[in-house]
ChimeraX commands (.cxc) that place a marker at each C-alpha (Angstrom):
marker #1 position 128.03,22.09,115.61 radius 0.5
marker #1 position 131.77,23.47,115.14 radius 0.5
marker #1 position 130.68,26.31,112.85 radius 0.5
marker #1 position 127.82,27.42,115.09 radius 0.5
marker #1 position 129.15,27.17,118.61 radius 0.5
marker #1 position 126.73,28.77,121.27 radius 0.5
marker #1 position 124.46,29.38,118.51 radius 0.5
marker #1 position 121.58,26.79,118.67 radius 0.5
marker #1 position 119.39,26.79,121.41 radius 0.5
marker #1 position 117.47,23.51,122.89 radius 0.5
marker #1 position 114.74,23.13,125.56 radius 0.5
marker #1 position 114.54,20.15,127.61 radius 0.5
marker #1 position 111.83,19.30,129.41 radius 0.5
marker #1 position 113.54,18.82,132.67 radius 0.5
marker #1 position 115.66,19.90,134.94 radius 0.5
marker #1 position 119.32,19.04,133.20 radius 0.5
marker #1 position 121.32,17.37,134.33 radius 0.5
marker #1 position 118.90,15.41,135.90 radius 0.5
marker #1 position 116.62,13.14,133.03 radius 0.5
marker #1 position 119.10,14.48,129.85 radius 0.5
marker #1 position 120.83,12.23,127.70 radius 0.5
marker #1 position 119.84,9.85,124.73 radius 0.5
marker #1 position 116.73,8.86,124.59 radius 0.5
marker #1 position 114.79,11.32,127.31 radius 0.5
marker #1 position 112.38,13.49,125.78 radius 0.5
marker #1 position 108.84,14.38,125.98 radius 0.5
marker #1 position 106.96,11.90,127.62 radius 0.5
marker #1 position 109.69,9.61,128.52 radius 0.5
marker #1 position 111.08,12.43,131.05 radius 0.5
marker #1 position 107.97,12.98,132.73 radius 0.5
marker #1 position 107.16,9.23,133.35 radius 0.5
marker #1 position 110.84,8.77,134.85 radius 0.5
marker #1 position 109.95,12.23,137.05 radius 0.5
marker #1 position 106.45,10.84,138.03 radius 0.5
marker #1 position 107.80,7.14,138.45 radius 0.5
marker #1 position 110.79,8.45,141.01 radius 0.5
marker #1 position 108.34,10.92,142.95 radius 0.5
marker #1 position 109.96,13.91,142.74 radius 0.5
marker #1 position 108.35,17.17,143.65 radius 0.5
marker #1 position 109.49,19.36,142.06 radius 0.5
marker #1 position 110.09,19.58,137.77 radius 0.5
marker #1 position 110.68,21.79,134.86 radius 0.5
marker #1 position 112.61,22.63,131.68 radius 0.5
marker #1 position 116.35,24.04,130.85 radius 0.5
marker #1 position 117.12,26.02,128.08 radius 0.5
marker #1 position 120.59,25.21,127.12 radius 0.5
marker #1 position 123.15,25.47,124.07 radius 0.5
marker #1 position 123.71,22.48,121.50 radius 0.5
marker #1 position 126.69,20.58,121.31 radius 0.5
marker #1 position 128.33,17.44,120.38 radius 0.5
marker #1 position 126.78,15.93,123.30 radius 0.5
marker #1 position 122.63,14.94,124.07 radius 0.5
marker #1 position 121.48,17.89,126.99 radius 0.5
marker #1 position 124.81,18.69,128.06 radius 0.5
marker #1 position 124.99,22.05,126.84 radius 0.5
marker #1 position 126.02,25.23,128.97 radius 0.5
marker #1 position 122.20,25.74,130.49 radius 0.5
marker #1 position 120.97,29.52,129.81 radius 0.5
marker #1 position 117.72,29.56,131.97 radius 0.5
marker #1 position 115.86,27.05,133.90 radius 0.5
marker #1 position 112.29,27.21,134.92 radius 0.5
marker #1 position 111.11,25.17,137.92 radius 0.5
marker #1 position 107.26,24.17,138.82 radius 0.5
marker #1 position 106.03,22.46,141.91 radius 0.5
marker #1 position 104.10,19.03,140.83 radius 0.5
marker #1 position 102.79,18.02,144.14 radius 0.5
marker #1 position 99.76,17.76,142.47 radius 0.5
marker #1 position 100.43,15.91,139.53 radius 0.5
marker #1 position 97.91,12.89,139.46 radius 0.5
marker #1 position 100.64,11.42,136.42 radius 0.5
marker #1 position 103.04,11.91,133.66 radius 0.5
marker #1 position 100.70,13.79,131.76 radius 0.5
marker #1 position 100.14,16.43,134.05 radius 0.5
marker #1 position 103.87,16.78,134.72 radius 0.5
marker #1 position 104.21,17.41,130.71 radius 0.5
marker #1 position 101.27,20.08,130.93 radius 0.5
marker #1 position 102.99,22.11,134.04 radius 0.5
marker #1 position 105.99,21.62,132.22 radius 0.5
marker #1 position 104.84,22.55,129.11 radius 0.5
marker #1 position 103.57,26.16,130.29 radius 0.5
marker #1 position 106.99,26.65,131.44 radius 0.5
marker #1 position 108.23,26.34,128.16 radius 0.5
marker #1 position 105.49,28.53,126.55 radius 0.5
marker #1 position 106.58,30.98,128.88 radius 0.5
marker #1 position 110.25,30.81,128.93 radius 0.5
marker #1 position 111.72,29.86,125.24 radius 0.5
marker #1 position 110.47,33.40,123.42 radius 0.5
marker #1 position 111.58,35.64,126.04 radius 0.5
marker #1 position 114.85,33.50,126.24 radius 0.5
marker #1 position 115.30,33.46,122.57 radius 0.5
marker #1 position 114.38,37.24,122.54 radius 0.5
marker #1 position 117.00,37.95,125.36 radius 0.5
marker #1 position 119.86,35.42,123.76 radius 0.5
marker #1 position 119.63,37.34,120.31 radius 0.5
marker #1 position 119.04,41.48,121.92 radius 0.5
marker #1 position 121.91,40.56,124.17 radius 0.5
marker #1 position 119.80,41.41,126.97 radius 0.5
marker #1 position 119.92,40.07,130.96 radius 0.5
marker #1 position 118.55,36.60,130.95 radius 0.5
marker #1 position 118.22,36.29,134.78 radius 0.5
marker #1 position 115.48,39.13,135.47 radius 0.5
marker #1 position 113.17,36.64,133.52 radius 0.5
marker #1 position 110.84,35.09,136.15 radius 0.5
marker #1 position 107.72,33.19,135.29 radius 0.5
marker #1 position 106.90,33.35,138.81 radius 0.5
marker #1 position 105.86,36.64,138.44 radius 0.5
marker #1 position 104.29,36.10,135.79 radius 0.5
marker #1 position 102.76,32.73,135.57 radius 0.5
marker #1 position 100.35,30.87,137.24 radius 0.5
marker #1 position 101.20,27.46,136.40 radius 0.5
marker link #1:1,2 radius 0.2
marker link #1:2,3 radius 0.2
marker link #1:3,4 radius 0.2
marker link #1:4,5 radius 0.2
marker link #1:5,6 radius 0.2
marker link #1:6,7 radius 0.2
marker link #1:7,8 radius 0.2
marker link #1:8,9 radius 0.2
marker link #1:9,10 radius 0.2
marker link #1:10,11 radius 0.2
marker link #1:11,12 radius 0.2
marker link #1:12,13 radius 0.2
marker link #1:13,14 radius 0.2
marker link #1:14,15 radius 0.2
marker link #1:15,16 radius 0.2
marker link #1:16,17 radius 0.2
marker link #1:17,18 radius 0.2
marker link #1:18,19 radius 0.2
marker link #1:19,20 radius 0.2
marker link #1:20,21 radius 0.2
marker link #1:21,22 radius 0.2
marker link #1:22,23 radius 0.2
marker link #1:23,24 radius 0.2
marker link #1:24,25 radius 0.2
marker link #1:25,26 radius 0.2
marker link #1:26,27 radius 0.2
marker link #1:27,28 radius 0.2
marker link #1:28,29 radius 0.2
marker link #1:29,30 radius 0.2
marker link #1:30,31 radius 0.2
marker link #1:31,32 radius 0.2
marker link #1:32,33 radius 0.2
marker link #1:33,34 radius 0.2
marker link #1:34,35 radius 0.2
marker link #1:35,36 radius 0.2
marker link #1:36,37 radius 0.2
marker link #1:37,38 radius 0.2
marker link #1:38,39 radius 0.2
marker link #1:39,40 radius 0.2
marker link #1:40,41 radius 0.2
marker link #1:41,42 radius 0.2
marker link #1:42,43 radius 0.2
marker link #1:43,44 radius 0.2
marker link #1:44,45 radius 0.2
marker link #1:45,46 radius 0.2
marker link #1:46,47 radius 0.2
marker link #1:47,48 radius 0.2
marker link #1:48,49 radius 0.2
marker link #1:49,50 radius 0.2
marker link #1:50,51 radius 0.2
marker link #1:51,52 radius 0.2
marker link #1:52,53 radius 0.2
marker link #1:53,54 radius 0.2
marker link #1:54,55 radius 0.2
marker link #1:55,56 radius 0.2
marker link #1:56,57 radius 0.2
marker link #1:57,58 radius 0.2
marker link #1:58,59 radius 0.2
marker link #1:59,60 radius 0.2
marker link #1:60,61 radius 0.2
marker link #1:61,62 radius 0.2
marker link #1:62,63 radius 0.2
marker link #1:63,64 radius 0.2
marker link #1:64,65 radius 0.2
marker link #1:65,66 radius 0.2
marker link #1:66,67 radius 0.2
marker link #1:67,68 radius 0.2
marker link #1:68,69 radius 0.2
marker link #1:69,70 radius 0.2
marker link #1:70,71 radius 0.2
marker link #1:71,72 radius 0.2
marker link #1:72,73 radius 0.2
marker link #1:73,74 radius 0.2
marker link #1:74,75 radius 0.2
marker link #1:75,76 radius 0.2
marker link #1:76,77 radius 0.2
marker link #1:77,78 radius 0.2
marker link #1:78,79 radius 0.2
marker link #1:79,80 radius 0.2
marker link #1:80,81 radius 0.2
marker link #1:81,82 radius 0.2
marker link #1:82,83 radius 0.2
marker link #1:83,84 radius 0.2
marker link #1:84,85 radius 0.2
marker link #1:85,86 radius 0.2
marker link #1:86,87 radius 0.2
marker link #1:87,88 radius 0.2
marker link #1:88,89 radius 0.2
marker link #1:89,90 radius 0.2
marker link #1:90,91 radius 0.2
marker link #1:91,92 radius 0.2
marker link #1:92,93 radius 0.2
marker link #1:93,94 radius 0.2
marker link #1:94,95 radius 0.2
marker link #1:95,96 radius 0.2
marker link #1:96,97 radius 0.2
marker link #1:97,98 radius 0.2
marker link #1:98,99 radius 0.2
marker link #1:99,100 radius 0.2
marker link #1:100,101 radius 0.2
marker link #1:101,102 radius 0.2
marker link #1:102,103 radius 0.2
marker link #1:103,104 radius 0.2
marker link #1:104,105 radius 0.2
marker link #1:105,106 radius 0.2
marker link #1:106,107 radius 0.2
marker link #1:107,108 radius 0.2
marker link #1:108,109 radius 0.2
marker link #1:109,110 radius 0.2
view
């Protein structure tokens, strides 16, 4: 991590802080989401370091799950999010480009 600081990128699928941390990934997240009601989900992009999902977040994507019957409905909104998000992201990170005009609301039905 020391010899590649702010140079590896990670996508969580949730909102960090909230649902980060050792053991939280995949479907573990969207069971604790679905199993605490929240309405709202989504992913964060952030940078790698020492410490699990507690990176400096570059880009966040947030979808409405109102609708979401269970976890694995929460993982497929999520998941388009991430589809959507993590090239143009990556693209923007490396070009040096403006991060915050990328909206997948625009964009993305999801």
């Amino acid at each position: 991590m020391q010899q590649f600081p702010s140079q590896i990128l990670n996508i969580h699928p949730a909102l960090l802080p909230n649902y980060g941390g050792h053991g939280m990934y995949g479907q573990h997240v969207h069971t604790a989401v679905y199993n605490n009601h929240e309405t709202t989900s989504g992913m964060t992009i952030h940078y790698v370091n020492e410490a699990y999902d507690e990176g400096q977040v570059i880009k966040q994507g947030v979808v409405n799950i109102n609708d979401c019957k269970n976890p694995s409905e929460i993982g497929k909104a999520v998941l388009k999010l991430e589809h959507y998000y993590y090239p143009r992201v990556l693209e923007a990170v490396i070009l040096g480009l403006d991060i915050s005009v990328i909206d997948h609301t625009k964009f993305l039905s999801v």
